[in-house]
ZAMARGU-4260 file (C-alpha; in steps of 0.2 Angstrom, whole numbers, plus 5000, padded with zeros to 4 digits):
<rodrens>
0) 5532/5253/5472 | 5519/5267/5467 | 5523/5279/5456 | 5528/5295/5465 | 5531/5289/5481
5) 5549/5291/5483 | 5561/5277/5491 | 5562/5274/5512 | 5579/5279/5512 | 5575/5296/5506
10) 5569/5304/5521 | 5564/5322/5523 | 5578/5334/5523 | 5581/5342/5538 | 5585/5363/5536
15) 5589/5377/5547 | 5590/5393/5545 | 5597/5408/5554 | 5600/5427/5550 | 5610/5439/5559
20) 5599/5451/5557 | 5588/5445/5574 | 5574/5455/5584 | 5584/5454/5600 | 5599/5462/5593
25) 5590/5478/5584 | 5582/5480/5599 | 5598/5481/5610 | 5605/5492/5597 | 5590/5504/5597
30) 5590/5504/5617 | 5611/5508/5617 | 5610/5522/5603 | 5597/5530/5613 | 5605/5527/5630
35) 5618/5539/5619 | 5607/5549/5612 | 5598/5553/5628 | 5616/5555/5640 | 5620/5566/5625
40) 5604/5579/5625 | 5600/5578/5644 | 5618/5576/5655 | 5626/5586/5639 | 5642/5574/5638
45) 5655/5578/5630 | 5653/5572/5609 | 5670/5562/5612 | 5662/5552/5627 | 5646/5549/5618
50) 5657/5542/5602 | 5669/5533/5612 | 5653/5525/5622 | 5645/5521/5603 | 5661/5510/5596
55) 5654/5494/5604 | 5637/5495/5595 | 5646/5496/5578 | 5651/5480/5574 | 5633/5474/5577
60) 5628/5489/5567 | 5639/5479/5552 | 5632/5464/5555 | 5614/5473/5554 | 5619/5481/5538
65) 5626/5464/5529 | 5615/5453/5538 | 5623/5435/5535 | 5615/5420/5533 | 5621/5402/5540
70) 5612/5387/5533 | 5611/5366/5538 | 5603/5355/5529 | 5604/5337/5534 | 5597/5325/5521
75) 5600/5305/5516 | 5615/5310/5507 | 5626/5324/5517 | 5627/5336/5532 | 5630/5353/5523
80) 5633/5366/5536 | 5636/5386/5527 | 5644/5401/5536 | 5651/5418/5530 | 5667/5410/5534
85) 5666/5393/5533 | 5657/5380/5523 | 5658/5360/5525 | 5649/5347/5517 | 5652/5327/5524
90) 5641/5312/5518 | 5630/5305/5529 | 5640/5288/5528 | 5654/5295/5532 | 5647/5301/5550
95) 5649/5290/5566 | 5640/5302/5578 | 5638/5318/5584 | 5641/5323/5599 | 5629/5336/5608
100) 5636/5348/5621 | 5626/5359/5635 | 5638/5370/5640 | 5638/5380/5656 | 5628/5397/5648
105) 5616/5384/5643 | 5623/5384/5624 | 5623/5368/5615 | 5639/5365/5607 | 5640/5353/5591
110) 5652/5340/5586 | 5651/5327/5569 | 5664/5314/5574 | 5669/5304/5556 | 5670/5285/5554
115) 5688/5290/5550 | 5692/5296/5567 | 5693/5317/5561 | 5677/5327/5572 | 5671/5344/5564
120) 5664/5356/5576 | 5650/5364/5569 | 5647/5384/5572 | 5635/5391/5584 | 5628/5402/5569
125) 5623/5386/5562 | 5618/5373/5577 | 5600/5371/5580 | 5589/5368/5595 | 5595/5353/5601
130) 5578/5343/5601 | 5575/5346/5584 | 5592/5344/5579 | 5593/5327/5588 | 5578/5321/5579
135) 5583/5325/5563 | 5598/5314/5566 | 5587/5301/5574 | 5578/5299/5559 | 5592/5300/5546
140) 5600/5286/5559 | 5613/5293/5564 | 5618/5291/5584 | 5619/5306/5595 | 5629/5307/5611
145) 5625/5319/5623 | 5635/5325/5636 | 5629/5338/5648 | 5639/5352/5661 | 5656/5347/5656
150) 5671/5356/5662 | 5681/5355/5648
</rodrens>
């Protein structure tokens, strides 16, 4: 072999990314203070309605302010997956499959089924697009089931 070609079994290392901090969600927070700034200034509601209308948009205000990151990276040795509140690692093999789900909001659920019989549902903070996600286990060799519309 060459100098500097690395082996076929080390394939490039799939990585997915994803803040909380999203476009969509600054948006809808601007739009919802200044629905609330705007019912304050023009219909002159009362500051108790005004605050009692603003306590849904805190929690996405934390989640602005602390902006977690959730992390995968699928390479030729492990599936790491990294949460704020969960973090797995399992050796690539050690997988069986995994199990793509479309669910009925058109979500795609994710499920690492073992060689040992255990499954590991992955976080929808950390689940990629489905064709990307399913290529990247299609080179790594892993097989993907995909199940689409299920009820339960």
């Amino acid at each position: 072999m060459p100098e500097g070609v690395a082996p076929e079994t080390d394939q490039q290392a799939f990585r997915f990314h994803r803040d909380a901090r999203s476009g969509a969600t600054l948006i809808l927070v601007a739009l919802w203070l200044a629905t609330l700034v705007a019912l304050w200034a023009m219909v002159e509601a009362r500051v108790w309605i005004v605050a009692l209308l603003a306590l849904p948009v805190l929690p996405a205000l934390w989640e602005i302010w602390r902006n977690p990151a959730s992390t995968l990276t699928l390479d030729g040795h492990s599936l790491h997956w990294s949460t704020p509140r969960s973090t797995a690692e399992i050796a690539t093999a050690e997988l069986a499959h995994v199990e793509l789900l479309t669910r009925w909001d058109f979500s795609i659920r994710a499920t690492v089924h073992t060689r040992l019989g255990t499954h590991h549902r992955l976080p929808a903070s950390v689940t990629p697009k489905a064709a990307a996600f399913e290529a990247a286990l299609a080179e790594q060799g892993i097989p993907v089931k995909r199940q689409h519309f299920t009820v339960l």
